[in-house]
TILO-502550 format. One record per atom (N, C-alpha, C): residue number from 1; residue in one letter; chain; atom name; x, y, z. Coordinates in nm, 3 decimals. Atoms other than C-alpha are relative to their C-alpha. Layout:
BEGIN
+-----+----+----+----+---------+---------+---------+
!   i ! aa ! ch ! at !    east !   north !      up !
+-----+----+----+----+---------+---------+---------+
! NUM !  a !  A ! CA !       X !       Y !       Z !
...
+-----+----+----+----+---------+---------+---------+
***
This chain:
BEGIN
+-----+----+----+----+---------+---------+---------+
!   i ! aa ! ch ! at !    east !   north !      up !
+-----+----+----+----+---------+---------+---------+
!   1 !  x !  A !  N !   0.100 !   0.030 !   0.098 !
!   1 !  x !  A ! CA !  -4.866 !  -9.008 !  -9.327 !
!   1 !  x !  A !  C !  -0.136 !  -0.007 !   0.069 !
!   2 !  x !  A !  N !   0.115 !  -0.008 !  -0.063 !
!   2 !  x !  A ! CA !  -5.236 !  -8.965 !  -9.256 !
!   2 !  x !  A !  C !  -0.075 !  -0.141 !   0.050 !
!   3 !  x !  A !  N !   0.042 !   0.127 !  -0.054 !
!   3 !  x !  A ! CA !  -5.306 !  -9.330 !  -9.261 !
!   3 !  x !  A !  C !   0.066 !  -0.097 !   0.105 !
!   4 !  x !  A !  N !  -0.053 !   0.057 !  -0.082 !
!   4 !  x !  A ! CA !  -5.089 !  -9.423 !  -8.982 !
!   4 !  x !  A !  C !  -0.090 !   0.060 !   0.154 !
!   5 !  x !  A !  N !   0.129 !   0.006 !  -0.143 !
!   5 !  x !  A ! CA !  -5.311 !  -9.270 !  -8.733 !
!   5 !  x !  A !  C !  -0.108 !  -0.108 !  -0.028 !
!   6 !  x !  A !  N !   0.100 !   0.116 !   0.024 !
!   6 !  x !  A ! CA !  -5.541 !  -9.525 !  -8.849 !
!   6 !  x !  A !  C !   0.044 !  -0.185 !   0.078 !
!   7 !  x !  A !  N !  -0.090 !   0.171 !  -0.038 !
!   7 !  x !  A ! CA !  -5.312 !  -9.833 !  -8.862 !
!   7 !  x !  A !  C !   0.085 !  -0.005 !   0.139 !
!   8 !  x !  A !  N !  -0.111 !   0.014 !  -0.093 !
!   8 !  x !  A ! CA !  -5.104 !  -9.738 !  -8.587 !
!   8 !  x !  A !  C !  -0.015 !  -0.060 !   0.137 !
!   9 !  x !  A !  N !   0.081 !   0.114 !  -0.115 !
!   9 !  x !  A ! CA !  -5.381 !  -9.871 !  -8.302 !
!   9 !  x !  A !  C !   0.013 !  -0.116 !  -0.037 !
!  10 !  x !  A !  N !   0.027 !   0.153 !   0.067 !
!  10 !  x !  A ! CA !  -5.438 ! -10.158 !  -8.505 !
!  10 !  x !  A !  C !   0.121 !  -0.075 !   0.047 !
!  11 !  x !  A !  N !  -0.059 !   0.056 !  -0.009 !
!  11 !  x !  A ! CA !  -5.091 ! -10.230 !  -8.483 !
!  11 !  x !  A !  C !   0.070 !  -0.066 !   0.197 !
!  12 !  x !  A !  N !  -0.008 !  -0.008 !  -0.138 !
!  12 !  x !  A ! CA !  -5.108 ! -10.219 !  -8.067 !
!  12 !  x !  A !  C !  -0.061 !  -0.144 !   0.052 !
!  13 !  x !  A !  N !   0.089 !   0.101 !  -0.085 !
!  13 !  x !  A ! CA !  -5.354 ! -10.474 !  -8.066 !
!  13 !  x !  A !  C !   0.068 !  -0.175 !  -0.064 !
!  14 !  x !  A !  N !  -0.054 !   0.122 !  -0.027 !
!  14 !  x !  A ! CA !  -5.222 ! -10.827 !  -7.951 !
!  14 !  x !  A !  C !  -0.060 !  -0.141 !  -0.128 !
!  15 !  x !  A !  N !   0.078 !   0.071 !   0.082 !
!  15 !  x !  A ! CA !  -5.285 ! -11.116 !  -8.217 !
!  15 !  x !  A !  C !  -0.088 !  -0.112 !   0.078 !
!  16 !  x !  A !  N !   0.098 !   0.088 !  -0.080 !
!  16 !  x !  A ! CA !  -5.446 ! -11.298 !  -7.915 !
!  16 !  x !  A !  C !  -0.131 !   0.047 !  -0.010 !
!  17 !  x !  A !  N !   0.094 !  -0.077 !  -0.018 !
!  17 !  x !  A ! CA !  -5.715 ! -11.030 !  -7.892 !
!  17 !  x !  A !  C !  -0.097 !  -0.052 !  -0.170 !
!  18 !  x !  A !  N !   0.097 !  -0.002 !   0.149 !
!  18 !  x !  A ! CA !  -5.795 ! -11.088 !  -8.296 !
!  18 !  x !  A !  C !  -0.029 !  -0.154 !   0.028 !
!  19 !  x !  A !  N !   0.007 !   0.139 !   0.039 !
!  19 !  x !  A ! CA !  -5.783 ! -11.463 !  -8.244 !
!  19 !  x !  A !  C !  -0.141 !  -0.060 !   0.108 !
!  20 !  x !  A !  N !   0.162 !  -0.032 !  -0.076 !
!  20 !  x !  A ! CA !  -6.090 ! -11.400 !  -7.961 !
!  20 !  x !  A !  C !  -0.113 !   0.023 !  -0.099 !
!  21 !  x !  A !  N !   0.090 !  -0.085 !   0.070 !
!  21 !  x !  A ! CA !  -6.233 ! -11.197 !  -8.182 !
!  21 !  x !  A !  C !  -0.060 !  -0.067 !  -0.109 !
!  22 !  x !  A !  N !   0.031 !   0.079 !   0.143 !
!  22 !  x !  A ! CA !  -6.253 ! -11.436 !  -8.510 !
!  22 !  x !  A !  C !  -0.081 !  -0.089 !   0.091 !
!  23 !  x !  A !  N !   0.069 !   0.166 !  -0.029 !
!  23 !  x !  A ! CA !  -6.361 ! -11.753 !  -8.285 !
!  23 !  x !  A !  C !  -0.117 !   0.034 !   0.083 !
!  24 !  x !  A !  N !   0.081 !  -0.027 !  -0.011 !
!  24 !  x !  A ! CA !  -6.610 ! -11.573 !  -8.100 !
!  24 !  x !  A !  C !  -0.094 !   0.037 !  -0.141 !
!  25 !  x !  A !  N !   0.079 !  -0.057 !   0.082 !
!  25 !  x !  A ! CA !  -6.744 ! -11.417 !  -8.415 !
!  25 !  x !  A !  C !  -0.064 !  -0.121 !  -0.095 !
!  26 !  x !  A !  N !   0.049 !   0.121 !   0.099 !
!  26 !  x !  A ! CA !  -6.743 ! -11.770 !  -8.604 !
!  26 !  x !  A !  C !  -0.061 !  -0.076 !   0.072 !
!  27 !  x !  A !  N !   0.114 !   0.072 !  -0.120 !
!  27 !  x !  A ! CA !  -6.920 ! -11.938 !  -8.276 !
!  27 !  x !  A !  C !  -0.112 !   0.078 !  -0.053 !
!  28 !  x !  A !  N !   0.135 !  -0.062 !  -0.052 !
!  28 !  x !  A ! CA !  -7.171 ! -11.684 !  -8.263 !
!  28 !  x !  A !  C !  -0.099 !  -0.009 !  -0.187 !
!  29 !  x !  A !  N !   0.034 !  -0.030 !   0.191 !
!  29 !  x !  A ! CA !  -7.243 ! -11.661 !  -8.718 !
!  29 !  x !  A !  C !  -0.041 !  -0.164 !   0.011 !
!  30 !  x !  A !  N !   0.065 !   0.134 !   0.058 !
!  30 !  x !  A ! CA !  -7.239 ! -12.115 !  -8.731 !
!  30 !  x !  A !  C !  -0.122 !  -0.041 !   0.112 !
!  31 !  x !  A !  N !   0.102 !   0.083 !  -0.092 !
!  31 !  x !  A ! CA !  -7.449 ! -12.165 !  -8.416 !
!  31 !  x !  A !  C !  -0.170 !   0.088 !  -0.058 !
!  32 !  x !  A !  N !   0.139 !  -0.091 !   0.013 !
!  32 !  x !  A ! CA !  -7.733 ! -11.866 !  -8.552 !
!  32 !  x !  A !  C !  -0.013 !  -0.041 !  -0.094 !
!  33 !  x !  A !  N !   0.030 !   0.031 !   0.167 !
!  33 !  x !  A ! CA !  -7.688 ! -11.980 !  -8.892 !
!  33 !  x !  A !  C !  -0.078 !  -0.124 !  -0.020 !
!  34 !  x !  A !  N !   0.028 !   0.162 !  -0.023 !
!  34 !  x !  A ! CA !  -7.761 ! -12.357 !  -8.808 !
!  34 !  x !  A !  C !  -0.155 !   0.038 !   0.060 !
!  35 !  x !  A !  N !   0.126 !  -0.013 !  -0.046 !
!  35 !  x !  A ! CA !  -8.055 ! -12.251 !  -8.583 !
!  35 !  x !  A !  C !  -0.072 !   0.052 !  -0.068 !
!  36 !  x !  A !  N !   0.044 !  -0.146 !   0.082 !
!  36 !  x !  A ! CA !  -8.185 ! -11.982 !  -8.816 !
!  36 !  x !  A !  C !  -0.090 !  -0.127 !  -0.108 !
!  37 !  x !  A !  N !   0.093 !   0.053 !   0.070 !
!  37 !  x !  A ! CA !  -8.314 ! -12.285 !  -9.040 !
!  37 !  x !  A !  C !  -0.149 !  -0.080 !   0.087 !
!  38 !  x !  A !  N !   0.133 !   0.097 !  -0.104 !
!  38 !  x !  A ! CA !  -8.592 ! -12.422 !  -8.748 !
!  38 !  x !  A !  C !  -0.028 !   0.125 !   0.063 !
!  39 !  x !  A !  N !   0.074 !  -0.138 !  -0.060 !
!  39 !  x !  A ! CA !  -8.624 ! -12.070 !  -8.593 !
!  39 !  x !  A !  C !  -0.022 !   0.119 !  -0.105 !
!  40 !  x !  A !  N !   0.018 !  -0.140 !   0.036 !
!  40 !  x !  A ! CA !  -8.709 ! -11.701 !  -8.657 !
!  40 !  x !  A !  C !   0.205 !   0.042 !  -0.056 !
!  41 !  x !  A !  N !  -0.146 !  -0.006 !   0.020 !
!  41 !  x !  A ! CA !  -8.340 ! -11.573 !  -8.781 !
!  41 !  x !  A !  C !   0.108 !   0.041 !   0.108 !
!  42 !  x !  A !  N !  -0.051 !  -0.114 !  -0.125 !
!  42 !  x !  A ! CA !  -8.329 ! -11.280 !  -8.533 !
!  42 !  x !  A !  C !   0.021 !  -0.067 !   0.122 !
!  43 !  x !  A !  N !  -0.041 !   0.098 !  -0.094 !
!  43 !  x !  A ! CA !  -8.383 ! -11.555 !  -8.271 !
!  43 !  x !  A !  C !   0.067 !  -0.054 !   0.007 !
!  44 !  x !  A !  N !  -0.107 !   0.113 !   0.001 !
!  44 !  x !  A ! CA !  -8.142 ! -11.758 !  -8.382 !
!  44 !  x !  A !  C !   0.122 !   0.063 !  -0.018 !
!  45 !  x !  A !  N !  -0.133 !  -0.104 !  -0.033 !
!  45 !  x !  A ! CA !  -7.871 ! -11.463 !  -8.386 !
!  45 !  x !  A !  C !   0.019 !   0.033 !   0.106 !
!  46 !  x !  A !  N !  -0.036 !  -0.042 !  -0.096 !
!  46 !  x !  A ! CA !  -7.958 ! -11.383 !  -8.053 !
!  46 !  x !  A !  C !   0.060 !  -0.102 !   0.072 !
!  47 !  x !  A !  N !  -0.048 !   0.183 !  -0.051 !
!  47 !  x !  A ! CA !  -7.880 ! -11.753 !  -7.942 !
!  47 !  x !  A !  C !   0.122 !  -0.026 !  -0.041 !
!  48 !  x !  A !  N !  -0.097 !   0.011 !   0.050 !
!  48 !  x !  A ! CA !  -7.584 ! -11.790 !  -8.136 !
!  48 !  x !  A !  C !   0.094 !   0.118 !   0.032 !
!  49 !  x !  A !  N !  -0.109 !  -0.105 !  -0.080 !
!  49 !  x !  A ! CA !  -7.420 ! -11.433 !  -8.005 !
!  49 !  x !  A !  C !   0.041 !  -0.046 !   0.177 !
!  50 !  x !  A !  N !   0.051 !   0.012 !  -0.163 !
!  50 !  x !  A ! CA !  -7.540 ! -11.521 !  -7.602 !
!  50 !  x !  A !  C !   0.090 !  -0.129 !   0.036 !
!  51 !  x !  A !  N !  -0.070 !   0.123 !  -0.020 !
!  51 !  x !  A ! CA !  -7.366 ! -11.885 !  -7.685 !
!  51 !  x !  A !  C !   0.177 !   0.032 !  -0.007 !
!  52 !  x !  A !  N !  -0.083 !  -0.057 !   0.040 !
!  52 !  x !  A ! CA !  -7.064 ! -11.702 !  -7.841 !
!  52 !  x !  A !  C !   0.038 !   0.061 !   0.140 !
!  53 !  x !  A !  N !  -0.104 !  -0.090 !  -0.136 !
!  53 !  x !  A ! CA !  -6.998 ! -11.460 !  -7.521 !
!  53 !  x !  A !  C !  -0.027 !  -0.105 !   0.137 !
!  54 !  x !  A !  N !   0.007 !   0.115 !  -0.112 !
!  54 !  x !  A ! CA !  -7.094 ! -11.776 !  -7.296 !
!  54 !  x !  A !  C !   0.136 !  -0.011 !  -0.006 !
!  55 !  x !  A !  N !  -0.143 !   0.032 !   0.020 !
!  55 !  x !  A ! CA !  -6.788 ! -11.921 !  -7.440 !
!  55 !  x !  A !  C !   0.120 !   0.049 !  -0.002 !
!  56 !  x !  A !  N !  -0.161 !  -0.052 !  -0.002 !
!  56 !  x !  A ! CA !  -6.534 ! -11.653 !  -7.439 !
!  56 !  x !  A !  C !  -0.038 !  -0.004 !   0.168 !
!  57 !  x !  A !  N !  -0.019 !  -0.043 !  -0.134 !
!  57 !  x !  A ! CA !  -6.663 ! -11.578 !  -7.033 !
!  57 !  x !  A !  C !   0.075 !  -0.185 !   0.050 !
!  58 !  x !  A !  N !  -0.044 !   0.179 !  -0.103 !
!  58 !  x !  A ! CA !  -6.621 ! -11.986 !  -6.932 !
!  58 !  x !  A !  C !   0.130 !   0.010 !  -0.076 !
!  59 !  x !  A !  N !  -0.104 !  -0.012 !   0.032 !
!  59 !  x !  A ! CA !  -6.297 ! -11.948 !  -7.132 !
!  59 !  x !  A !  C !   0.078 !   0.115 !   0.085 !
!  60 !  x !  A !  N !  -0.024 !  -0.137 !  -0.048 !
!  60 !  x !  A ! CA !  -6.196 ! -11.643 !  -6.963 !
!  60 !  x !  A !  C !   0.044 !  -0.019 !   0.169 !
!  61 !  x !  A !  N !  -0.049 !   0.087 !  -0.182 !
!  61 !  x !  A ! CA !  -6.273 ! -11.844 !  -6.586 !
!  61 !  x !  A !  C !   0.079 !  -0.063 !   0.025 !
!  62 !  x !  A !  N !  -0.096 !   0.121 !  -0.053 !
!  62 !  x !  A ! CA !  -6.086 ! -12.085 !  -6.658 !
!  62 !  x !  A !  C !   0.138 !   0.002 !   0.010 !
!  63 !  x !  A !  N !  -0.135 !  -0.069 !  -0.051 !
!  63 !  x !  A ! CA !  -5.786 ! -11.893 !  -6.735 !
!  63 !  x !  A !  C !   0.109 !  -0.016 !   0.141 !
!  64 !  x !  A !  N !  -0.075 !  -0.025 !  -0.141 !
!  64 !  x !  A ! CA !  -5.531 ! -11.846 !  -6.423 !
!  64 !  x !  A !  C !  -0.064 !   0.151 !   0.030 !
!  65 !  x !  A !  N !   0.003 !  -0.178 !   0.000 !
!  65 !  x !  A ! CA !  -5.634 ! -11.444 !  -6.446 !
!  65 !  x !  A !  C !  -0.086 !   0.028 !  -0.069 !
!  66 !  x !  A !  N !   0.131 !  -0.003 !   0.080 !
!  66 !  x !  A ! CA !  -5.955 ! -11.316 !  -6.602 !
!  66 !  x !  A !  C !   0.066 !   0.122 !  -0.059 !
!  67 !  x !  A !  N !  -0.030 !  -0.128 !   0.095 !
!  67 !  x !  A ! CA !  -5.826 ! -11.066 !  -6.883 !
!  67 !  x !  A !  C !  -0.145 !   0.100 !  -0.040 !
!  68 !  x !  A !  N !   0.131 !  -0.064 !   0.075 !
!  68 !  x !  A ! CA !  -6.103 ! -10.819 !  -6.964 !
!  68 !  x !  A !  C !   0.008 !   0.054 !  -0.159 !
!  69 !  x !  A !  N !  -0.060 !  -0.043 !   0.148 !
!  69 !  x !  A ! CA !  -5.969 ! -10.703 !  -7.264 !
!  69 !  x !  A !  C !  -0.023 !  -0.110 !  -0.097 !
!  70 !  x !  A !  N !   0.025 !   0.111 !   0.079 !
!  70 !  x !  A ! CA !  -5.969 ! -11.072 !  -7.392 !
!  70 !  x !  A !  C !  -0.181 !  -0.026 !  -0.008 !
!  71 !  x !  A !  N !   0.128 !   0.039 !   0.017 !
!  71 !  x !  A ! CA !  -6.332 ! -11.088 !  -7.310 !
!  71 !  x !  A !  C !  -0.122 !   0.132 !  -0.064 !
!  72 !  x !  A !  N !   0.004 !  -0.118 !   0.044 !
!  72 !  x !  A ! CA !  -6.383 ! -10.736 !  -7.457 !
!  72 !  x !  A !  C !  -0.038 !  -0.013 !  -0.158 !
!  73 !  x !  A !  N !  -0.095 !   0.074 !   0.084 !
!  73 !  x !  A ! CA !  -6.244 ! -10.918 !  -7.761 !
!  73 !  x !  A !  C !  -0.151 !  -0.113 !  -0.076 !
!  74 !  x !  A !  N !   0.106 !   0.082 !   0.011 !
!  74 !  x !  A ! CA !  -6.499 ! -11.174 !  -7.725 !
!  74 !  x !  A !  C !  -0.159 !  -0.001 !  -0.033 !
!  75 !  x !  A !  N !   0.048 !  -0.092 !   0.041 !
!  75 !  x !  A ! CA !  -6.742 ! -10.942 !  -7.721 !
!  75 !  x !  A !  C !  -0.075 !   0.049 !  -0.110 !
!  76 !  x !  A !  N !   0.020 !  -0.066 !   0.112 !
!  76 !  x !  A ! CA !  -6.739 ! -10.774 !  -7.965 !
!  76 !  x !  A !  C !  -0.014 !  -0.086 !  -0.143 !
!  77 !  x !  A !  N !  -0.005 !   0.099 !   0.106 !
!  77 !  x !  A ! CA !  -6.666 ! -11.075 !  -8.210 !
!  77 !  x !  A !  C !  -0.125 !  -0.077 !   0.000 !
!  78 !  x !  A !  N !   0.148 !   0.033 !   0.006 !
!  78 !  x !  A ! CA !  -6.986 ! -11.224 !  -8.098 !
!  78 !  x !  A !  C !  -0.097 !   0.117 !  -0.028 !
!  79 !  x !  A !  N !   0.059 !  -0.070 !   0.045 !
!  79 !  x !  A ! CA !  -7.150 ! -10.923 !  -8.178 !
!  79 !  x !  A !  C !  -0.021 !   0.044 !  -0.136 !
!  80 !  x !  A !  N !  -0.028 !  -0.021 !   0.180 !
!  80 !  x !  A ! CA !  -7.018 ! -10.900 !  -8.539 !
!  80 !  x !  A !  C !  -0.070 !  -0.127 !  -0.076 !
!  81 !  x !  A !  N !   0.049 !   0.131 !   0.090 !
!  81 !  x !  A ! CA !  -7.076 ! -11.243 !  -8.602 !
!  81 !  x !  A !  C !  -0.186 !  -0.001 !  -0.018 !
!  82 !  x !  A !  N !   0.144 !  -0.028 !  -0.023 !
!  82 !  x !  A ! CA !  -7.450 ! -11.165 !  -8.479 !
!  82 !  x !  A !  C !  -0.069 !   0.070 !  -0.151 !
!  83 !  x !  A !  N !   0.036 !  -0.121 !   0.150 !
!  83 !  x !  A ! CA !  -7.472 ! -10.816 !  -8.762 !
!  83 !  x !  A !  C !  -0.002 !  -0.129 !  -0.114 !
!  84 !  x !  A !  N !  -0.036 !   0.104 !   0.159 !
!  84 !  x !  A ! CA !  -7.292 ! -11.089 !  -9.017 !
!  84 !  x !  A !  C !  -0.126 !  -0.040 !  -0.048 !
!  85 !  x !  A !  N !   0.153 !   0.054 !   0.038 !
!  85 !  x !  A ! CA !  -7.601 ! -11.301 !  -8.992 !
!  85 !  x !  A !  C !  -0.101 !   0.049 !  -0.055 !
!  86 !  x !  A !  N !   0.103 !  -0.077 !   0.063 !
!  86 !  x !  A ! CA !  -7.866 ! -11.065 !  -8.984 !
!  86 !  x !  A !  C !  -0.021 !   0.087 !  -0.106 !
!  87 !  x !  A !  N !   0.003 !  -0.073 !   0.077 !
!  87 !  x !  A ! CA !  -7.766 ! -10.877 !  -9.272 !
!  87 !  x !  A !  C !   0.015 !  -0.080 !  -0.141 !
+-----+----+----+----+---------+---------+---------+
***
């Protein structure tokens, strides 16, 4: 079926990786959102992403093993949460 090339990555990826991905993305969306009422918005998205991939890397050290993939993860979820905001 044509939509299994679609889903069929999706289904590769670890539910640890999505569970990066949400809590970075909801770090990086309440900390810009919160700031966003005393600052500029855009400022306060960039603050709230930068805090977001702070937190997956010091999560990441503290590990036994630094996964890149998890911080890949992290990433990217602070980056979404960032768009979320500004749009």
């Amino acid at each position: 079926m044509w939509l299994n090339k679609f889903t069929d990555p999706l289904c590769k990826i670890s539910g640890d990786k999505f569970v990066h991905l949400l809590t970075c993305q909801l770090i990086a969306f309440v900390i810009g959102k919160a700031l966003s009422y005393v600052m500029n918005k855009f400022a306060a998205a960039l603050i709230g992403c930068a805090c977001a991939v702070t937190a997956g890397f010091f999560k990441e050290i503290k590990d036994d093993t630094f996964d890149l993939d998890d911080f890949k993860a992290d990433v990217l979820g602070a980056v979404w949460g960032t768009v979320y905001l500004i749009t």
